[in-house]
C-alpha positions as MATLAB code, in Angstrom:
seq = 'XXXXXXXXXXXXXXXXXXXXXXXXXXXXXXXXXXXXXXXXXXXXXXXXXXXXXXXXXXXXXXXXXXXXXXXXXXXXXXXXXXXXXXXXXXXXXXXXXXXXXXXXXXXXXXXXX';
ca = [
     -12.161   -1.797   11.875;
      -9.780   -2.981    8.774;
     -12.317   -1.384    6.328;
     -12.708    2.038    8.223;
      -9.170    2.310    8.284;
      -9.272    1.515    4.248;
     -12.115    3.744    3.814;
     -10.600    6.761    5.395;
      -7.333    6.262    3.490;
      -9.845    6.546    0.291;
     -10.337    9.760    1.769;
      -7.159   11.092    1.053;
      -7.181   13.382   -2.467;
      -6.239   11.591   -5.356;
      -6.432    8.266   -3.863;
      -9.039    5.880   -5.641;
      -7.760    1.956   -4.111;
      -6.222    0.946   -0.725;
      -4.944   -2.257   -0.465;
      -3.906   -4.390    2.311;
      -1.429   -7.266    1.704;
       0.301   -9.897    2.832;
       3.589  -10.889    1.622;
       3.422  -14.221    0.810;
      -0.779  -14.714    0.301;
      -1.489  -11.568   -1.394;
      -4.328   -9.590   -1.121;
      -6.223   -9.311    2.321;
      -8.709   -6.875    1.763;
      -9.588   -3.475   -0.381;
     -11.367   -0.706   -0.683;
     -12.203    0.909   -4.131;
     -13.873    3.563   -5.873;
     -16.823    2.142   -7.979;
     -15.552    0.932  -11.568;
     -11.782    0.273  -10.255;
     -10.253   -3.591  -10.044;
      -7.371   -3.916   -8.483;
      -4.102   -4.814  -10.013;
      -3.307   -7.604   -7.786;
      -0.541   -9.387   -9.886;
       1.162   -6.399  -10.885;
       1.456   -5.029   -7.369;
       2.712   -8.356   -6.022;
       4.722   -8.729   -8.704;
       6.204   -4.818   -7.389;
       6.320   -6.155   -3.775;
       8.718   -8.987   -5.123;
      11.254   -7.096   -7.183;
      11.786   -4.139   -4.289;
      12.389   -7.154   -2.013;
      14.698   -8.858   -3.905;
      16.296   -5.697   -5.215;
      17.211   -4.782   -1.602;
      18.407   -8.084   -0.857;
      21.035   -8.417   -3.287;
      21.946   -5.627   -2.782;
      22.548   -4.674    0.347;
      20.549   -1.947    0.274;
      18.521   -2.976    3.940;
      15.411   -3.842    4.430;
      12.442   -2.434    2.199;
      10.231    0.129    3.531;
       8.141    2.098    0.942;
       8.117    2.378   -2.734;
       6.515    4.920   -5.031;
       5.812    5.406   -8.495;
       4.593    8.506   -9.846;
       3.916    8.665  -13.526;
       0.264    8.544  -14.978;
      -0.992    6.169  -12.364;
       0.490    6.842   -8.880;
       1.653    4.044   -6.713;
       2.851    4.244   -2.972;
       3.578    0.740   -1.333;
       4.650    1.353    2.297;
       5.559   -1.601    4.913;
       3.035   -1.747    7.798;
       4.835   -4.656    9.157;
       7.024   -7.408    8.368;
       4.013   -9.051    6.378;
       2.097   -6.768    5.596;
       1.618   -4.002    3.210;
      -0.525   -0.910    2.471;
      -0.943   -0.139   -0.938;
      -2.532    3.304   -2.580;
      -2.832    3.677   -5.933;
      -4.564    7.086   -7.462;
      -4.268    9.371  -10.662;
      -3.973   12.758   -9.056;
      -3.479   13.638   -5.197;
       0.208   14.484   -3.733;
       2.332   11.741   -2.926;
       3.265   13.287    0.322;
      -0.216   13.853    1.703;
      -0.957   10.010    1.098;
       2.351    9.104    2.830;
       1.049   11.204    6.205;
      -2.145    9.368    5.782;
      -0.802    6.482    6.246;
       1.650    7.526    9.046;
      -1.222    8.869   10.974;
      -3.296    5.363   10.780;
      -0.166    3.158   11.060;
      -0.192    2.430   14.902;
      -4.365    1.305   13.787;
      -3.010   -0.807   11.178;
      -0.725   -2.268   13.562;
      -2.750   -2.898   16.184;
      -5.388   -4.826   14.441;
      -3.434   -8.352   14.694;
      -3.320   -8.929   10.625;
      -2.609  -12.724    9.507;
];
């Protein structure tokens, strides 16, 4: 079921990886288009600083994260472990965003470790 869910986020335009991870162990599982590794330091190394950012200062808890430059990034919070992670050239931030608000009660209900 975690790999549909994956799959049909690759679906969304612009969108070439999905990532699931977990906070402290890193990456759980991915789905990518053919010739694409994923960056798996450099997003945990993103999931660290928002963390700590927020921490010190006072800013709450953190949520979701997005980058868009060259390379778009959007890190969104599926759970307090757990992360969903799509990363794309092209494609509309807020499209990618819904897509993951639409399969967020799936993503929740599949009892991640």
């Amino acid at each position: 079921m975690l790999q549909r869910v994956l799959g049909d986020l690759l679906k969304t335009e612009g969108v070439d990886q999905t990532l699931l991870f977990h906070r402290h162990n890193g990456l759980i599982s991915s789905v990518v288009e053919e010739g694409f590794m994923p960056p798996v330091e450099r997003l945990m190394g993103l999931i660290d600083k928002a963390e700590s950012t927020c921490g010190v200062s006072d800013l709450g808890e953190f949520f979701e994260f997005w980058l868009e430059s060259e390379e778009k990034i959007m890190i969104n919070r599926i759970d307090n472990l757990h992360y969903i992670i799509l990363l794309g050239f092209s494609g509309k931030i807020a499209r990618w965003r819904h897509a993951i608000d639409h399969n967020r009660s799936i993503l929740k209900s599949l009892n991640l470790r």
